[in-house]
N, C-alpha and C positions, 0 to 999 in steps of 0.2 A: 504493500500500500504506500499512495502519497506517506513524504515526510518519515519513514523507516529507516533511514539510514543508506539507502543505496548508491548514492553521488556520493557522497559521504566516504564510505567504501572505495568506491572505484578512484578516488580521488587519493587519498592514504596509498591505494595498491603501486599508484602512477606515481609518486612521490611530489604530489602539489601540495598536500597536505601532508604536515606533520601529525605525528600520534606520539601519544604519552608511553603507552608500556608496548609491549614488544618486539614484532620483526620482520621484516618483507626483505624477503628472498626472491630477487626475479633471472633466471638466467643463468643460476649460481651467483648472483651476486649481494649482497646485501646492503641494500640501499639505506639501514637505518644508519650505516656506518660511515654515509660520503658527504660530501660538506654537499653545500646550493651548487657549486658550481659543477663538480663531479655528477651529481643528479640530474642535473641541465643537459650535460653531454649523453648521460646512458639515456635518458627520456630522449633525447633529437635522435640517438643511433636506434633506437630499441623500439619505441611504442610509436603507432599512432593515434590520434585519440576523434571520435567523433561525439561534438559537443548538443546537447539541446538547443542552444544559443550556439547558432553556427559561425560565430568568429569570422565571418569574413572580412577582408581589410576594405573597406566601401571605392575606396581609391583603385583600384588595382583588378583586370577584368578576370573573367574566368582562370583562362590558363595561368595569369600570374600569381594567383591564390594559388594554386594545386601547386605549382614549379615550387615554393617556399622552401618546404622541406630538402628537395634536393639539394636546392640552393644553399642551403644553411648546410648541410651534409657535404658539401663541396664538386658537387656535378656541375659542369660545364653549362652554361648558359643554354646552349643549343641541346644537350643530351637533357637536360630540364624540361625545353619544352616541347622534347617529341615526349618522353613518358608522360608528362602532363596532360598530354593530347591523347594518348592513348586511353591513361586514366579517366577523362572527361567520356572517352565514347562507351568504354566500358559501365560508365552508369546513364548512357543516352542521352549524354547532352554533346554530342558530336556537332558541328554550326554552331556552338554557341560559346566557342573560346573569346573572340572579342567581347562578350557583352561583360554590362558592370552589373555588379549583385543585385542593384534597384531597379532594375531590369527586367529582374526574374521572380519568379512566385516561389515562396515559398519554400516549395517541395523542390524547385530545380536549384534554390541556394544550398536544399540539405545536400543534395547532391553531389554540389562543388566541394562540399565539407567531407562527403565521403570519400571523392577522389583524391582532396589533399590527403587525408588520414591513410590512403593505401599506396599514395605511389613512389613513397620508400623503402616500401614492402618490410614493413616493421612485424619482427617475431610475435612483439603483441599490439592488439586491436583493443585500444578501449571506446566501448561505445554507450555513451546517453541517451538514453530512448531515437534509435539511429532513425527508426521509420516513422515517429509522432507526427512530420510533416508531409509523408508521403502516402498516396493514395494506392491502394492496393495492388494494384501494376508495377507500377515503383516500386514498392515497398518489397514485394516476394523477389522481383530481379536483383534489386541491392542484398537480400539474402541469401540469393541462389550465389553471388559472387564470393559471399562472406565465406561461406560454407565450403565452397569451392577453395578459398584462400586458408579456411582451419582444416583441410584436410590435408595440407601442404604440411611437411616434416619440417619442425619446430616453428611450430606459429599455432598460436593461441588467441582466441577474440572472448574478451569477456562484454557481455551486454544486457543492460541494466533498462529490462521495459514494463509497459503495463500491456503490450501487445500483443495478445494471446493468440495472434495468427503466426509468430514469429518459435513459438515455443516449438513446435516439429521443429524446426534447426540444429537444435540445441542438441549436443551429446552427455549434457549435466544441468538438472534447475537447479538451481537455489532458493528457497525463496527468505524472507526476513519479515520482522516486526519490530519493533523500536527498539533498532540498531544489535537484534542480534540475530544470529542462522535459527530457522525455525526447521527446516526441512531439506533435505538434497534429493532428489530424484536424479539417478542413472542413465533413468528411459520415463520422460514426464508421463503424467499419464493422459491419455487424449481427451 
């Protein structure tokens, strides 16, 4: 449910957020133990993250949103923005690399936010209710990729929804209640 602690969660696992007791182990590595800036680098090399609030820079058009990460990862301008371009067709917005976010509805902003979050092919996927602004055509396509991406050897997508069309995906639920694991399910049940 709302307000249970699951951004919360995903945010601690990502190392945005600090926690009090404990220890997150991503990779083998232990991130309770790196300063800000060491956590900054394994988060650019390691995760991608798809936000509720999809973070896009208003200034900058499609493709230069999604190239970001490479960019900051140190990929070549030009090697940037053909995976960029790839990236964008891969969630159907192929024609729509020049436009700007305000541009776009919605569901094709969430989109750009999904293709940023994958096109450094990060071992993990964090994602915030990834399909809340997508319509159910959308929404299963951007699944079927996910899914296609966590069957990939060593890559992990964790994803934090109320969307119970998304739960078939999943090869483990989790679910919570104010902020602690209530249940895991293996194989959910339909």
């Amino acid at each position: 449910p709302s307000g249970c602690g699951k951004t919360t969660l995903l945010s601690v696992i990502a190392g945005t957020l600090f926690f009090d007791q404990g220890e997150i182990v991503l990779f083998d590595q232990p991130l309770h133990v790196l300063t800000d800036k060491q956590i900054t680098r394994f988060r650019r090399k390691h995760i991608g993250f798809i936000f509720q609030q999809y973070h896009l820079i208003p200034t900058l058009n499609c493709l230069e949103n999604v190239m970001i990460p490479l960019l900051l990862n140190g990929a070549s301008p030009k090697e940037a923005e053909h995976r960029a371009a790839v990236a964008l067709e891969k969630v159907g917005l192929k024609g729509r690399e020049r436009d700007i976010p305000k541009k776009l509805s919605g569901g094709q902003q969430q989109r750009i936010a999904i293709a940023r979050a994958l096109v450094h092919e990060p071992k993990l996927l964090i994602c915030d209710e990834p399909t809340a602004a997508l319509d159910a055509g959308s929404g299963l396509r951007v699944m079927d990729l996910m899914k296609e991406i966590a069957q990939m050897s060593d890559r992990c997508i964790l994803v934090v929804t109320h969307d119970n069309r998304i739960f078939k995906y999943a090869d483990r639920v989790v679910e919570m209640d104010d902020g602690c694991i209530t249940n895991i399910y293996a194989n959910y049940p339909s």
